[in-house]
C-alpha positions in Angstrom: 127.0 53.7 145.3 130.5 53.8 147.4 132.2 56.8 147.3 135.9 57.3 145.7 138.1 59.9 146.0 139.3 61.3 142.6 141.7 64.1 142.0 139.4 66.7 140.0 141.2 67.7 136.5 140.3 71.9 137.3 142.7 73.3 139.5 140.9 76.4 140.5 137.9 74.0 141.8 138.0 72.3 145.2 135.2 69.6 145.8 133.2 69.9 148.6 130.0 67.1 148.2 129.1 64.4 145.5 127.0 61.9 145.1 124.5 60.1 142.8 121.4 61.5 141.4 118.4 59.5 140.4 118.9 58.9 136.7 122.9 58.0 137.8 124.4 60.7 137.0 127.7 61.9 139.5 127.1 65.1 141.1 129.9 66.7 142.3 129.4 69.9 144.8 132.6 72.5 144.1 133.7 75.6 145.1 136.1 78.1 143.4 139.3 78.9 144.8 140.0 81.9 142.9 139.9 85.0 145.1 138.7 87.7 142.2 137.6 88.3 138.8 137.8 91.1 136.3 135.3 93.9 136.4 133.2 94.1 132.9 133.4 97.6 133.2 136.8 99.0 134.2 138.7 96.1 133.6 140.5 95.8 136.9 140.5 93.0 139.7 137.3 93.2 141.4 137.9 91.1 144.9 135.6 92.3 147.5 132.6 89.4 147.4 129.1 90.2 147.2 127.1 87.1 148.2 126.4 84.2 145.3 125.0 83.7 141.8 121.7 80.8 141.6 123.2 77.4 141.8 124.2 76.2 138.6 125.1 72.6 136.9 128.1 71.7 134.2 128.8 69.0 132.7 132.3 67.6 132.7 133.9 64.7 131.4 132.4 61.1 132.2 133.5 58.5 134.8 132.8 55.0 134.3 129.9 55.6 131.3 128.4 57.9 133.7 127.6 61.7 132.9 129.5 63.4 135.3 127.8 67.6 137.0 129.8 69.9 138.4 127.7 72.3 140.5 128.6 75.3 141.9 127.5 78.7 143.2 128.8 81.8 141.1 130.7 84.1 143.6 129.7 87.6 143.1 131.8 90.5 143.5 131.9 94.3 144.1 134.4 96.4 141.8 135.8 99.2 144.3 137.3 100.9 141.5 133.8 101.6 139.8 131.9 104.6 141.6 128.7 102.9 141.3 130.4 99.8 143.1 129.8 97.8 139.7 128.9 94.3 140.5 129.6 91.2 138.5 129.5 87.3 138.5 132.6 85.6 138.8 133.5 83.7 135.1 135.3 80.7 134.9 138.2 79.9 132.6 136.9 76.1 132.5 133.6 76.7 131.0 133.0 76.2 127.1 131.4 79.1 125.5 128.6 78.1 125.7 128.0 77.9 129.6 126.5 74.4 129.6 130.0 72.0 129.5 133.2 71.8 130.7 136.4 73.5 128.2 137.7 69.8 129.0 134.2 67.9 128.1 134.0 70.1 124.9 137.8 69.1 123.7 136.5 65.3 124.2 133.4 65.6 122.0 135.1 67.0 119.2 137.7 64.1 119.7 134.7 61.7 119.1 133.4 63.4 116.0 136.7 62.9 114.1 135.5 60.3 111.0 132.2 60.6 112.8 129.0 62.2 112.7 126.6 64.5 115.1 124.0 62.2 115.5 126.4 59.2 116.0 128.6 61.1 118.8 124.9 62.4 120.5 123.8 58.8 120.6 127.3 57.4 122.1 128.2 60.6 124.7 124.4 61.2 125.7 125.1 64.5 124.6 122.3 66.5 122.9 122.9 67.5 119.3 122.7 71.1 119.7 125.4 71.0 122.7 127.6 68.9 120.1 126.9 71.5 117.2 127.5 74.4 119.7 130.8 73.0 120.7 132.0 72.3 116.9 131.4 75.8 116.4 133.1 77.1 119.3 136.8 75.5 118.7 136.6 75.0 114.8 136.2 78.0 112.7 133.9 77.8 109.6 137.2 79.9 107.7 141.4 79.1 107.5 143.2 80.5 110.6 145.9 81.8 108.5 148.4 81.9 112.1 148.2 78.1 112.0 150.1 77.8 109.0 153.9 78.3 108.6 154.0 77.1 105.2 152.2 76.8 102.3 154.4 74.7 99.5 152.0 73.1 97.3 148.4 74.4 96.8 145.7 72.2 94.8 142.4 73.7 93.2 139.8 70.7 92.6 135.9 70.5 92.0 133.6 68.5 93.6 129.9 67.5 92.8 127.7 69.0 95.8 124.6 66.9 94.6 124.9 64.9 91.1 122.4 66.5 88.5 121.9 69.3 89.6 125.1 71.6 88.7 125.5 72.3 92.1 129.9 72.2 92.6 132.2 73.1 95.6 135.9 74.6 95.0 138.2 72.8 97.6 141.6 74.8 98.1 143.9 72.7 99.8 147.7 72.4 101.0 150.5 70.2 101.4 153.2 72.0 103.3 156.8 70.7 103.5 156.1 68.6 106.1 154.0 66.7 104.1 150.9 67.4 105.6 147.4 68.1 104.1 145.1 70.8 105.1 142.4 72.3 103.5 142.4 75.6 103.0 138.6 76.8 101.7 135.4 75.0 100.8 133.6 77.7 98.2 130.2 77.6 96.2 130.6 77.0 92.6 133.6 77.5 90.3 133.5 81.3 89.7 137.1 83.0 89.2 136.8 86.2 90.7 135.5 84.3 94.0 138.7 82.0 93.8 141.1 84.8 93.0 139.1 86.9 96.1 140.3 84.0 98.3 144.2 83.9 97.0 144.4 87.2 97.6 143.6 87.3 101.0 146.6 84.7 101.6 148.7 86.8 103.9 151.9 88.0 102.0 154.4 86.1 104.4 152.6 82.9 103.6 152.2 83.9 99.4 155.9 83.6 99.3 155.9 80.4 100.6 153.8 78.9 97.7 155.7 77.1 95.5 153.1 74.8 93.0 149.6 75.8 92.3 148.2 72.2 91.4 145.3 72.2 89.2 143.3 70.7 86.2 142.3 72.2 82.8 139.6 74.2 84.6 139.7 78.0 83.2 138.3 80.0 86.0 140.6 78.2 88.2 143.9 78.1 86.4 143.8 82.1 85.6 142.5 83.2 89.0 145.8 81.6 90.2 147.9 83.0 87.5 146.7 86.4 87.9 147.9 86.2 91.8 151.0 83.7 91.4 152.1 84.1 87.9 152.4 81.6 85.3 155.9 80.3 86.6 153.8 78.6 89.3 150.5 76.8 88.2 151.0 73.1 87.5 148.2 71.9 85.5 148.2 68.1 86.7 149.5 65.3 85.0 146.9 63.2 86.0 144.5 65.4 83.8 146.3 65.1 80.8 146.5 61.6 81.3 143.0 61.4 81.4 142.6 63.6 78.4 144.6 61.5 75.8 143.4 58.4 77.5 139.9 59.2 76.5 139.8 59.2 72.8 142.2 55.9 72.8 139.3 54.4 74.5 136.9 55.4 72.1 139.0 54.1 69.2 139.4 51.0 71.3 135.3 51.0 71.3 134.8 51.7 67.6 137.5 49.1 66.9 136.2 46.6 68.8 132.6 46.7 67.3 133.9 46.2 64.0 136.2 43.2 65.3 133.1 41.6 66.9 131.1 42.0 63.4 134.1 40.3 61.8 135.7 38.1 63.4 134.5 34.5 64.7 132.9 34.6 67.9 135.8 32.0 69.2 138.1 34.1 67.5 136.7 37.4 68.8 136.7 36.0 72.4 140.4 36.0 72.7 140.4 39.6 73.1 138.5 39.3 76.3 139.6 42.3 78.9 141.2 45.0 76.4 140.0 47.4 78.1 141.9 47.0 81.4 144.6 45.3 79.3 145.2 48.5 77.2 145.0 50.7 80.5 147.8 49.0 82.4 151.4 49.8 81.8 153.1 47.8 79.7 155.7 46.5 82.5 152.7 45.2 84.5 151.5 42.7 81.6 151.2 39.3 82.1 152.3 36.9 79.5 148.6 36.3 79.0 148.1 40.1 78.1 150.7 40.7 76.2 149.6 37.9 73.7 145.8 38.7 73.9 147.4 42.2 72.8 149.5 40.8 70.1 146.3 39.8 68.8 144.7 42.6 68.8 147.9 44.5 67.0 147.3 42.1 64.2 143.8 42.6 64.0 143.6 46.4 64.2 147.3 48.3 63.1 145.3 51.6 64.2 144.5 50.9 67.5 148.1 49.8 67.9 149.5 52.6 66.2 146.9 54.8 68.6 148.2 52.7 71.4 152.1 53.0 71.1 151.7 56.9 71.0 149.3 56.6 74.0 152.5 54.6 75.7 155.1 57.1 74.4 153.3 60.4 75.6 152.9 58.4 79.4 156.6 57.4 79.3 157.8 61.0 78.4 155.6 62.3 81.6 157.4 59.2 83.8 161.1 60.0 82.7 163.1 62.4 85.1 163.8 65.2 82.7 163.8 69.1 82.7 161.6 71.2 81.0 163.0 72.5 78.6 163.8 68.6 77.2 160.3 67.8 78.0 158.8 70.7 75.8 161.5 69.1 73.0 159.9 65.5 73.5 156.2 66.6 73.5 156.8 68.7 70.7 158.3 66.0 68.1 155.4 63.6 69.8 153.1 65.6 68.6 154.5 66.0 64.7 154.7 62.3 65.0 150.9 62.1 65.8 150.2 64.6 62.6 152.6 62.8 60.2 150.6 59.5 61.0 147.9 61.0 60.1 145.9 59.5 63.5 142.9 61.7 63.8 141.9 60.2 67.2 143.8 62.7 69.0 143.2 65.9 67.1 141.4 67.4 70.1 143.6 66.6 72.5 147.0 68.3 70.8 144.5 71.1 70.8 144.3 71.1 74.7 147.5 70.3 75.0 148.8 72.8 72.8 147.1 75.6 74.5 148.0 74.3 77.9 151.5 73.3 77.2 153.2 76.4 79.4 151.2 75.2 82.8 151.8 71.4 82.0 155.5 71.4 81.4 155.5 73.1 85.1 155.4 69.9 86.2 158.7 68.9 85.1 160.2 71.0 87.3 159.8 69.4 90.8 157.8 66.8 89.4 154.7 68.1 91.6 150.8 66.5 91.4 147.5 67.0 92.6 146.9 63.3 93.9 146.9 64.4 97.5 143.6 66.4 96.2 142.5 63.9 94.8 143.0 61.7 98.3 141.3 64.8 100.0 138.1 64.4 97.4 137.3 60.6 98.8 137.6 62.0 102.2 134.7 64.7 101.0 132.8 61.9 99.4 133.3 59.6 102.7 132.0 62.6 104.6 129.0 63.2 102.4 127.9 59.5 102.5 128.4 58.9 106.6 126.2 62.7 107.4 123.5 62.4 105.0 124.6 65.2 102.6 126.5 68.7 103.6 124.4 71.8 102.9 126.9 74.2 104.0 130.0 75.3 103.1 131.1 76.2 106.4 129.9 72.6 108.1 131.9 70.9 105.0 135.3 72.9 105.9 134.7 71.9 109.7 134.4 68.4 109.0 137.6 68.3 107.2 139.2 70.1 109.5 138.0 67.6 112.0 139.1 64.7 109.6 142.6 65.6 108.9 144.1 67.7 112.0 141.8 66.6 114.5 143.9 64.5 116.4 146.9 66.6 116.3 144.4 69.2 117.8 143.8 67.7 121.2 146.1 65.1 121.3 
């Protein structure tokens, strides 16, 4: 192989040799330029040398697809401030913890395992698992660096399933500051409120005043751990939730109704309600023609479902209009007389829910604020699951989404 000249990218190293091994690998041959190091035992300069360490080999960033060695020879010095005349090897600012790769090498692995996976980066760098493990812990914490963050506007409390069928559930905490940036903040084991109101307590006071939403669903433990730390002016339970909650027994009245339509009705005749379902999920304004006569139809053929329907539509438009809360409270309470004078019974258990919830869900009228970036974070989670294999951890699931969503503002 010709030789090339290259500027090395570690200023306190001056190369002296290189050339290529065997198996292809560069070799560079450096020396340090530094002139001291700090004694382990008194702390001061130590400068007068004492000979050399054993010859040892790091690796650095690749050139041209090949792995790239540094080798040098630790200087040893001689502490003159230390009666004894401690001696100690010199330590280099451009090492990774761990002694085996370059500070510089280490930055660009974790680069690679952004959306990515150990075993995938291992394969692609030639970089053993353990060193790629090793350098994940190293420069990602398995726990929130609370210096990081300046702000903490919105906070959303969410489940997710660790493994289906087995009652096994994670807690993700995560934030979306006024900058509109996610983070996540903790990745806990199961659902348990002291464990959740343990971990908003340790948010440092600065950043507690900062908080401005707590986004969450229906979820007891999680809605009064927050509220005994942040008070019910702030937790938000979501209006997705809700949605969800009155959506659920219309769809089982559209079930029950549509049985008895298929026992009735002519099967050319019962055809033309093909696609209710979606049909009766959409909002109204994004109806075809087509739609809105197949639901015509189904008006005429079942005046409860309608009735169920048009209350379904009402409760979503009063969550879509731009009002305060105190008009909101005003809205959802005559919706729900309007409900009990109809004498609908389909959503008895919902008024329940939403009667003993009311307080948290008319927070959201205030600034109008959601827990869909959650939601966005739980695909992420479920993307992460699917590409490793399963997470065991907690600690190697709050790295990973770390890496995911600051990664590359972290060593760009």
């Amino acid at each position: 192989m010709t030789n090339f000249t290259l500027p090395l990218d570690i200023e306190t190293l001056e190369i002296t040799g290189q050339h290529v091994d065997s198996k292809g690998n560069i070799i560079f041959d450096v020396v340090s330029t530094c002139t001291e190091t700090t004694c382990p035992k008194c702390g001061k300069p130590a400068t007068k040398r004492y000979g050399h360490s054993h010859e040892i080999l790091i690796q650095h960033t690749s050139i041209l697809d090949r792995p790239v060695y540094l080798r040098i020879k630790p200087v040893r010095y001689q502490c003159e401030h230390c009666d004894d005349n401690q001696t100690t090897t010199e330590k280099y600012s451009w090492v990774a913890k761990s002694g085996k790769i370059t500070k510089a090498l280490e930055d660009f692995i974790l680069r690679h395992m952004i959306h990515s996976t150990i075993t995938d980066v291992s394969k692609k760098l030639k970089i053993s698992y353990s060193t790629i493990e090793t350098a994940i812990n190293n420069k990602i914490g398995t726990q929130i660096n609370w210096s990081e963050h300046i702000d903490l506007m919105t906070i959303g409390i969410d489940e997710i399933s660790n493994r289906k069928g087995h009652q096994d559930y994670l807690t993700i905490l995560s934030v979306k500051n006024k900058f509109d940036e996610t983070a996540v903040l903790a990745v806990l084991k199961g659902r348990k409120k002291e464990e959740i109101k343990a971990f908003l307590e340790s948010i440092p006071e600065p950043l507690k005043k900062t908080v401005k939403q707590i986004c969450t669903d229906m979820c007891d433990a999680y809605l009064y751990a927050a509220l005994e730390v942040f008070g019910k002016q702030k937790i938000v339970v979501d209006r997705y939730h809700v949605a969800k909650l009155y959506r659920k027994p219309l769809d089982k009245l559209r079930t029950k109704e549509m049985t008895r339509l298929k026992a009735e009705l002519p099967k050319d005749e019962y055809d033309k309600l093909d696609g209710m379902m979606w049909i009766l999920r959409k909002k109204h304004e994004c109806l075809s023609q087509a739609d809105k006569d197949k639901l015509a139809l189904l008006y005429q053929y079942s005046p409860v479902l309608k009735m169920a329907h048009q209350y379904a539509l009402k409760l979503t438009h009063i969550f879509n209009t731009h009002c305060k809360r105190k008009t909101a409270d005003d809205k959802i309470k005559r919706w729900v007389k309007q409900v009990k004078k109809s004498q609908l019974t389909c959503f008895d258990g919902f008024i329940k829910t939403l009667q003993k919830y009311q307080p948290y869900i008319l927070n959201y009228f205030k600034d109008r604020k959601n827990s869909g970036f959650v939601e966005g974070l739980n695909n992420k989670i479920k993307v992460a699951k699917r590409r490793c294999y399963g997470l065991l951890k907690t600690e190697s699931f709050f790295q990973r989404l770390f890496l995911d969503l600051r990664g590359y503002a972290m060593f760009n």
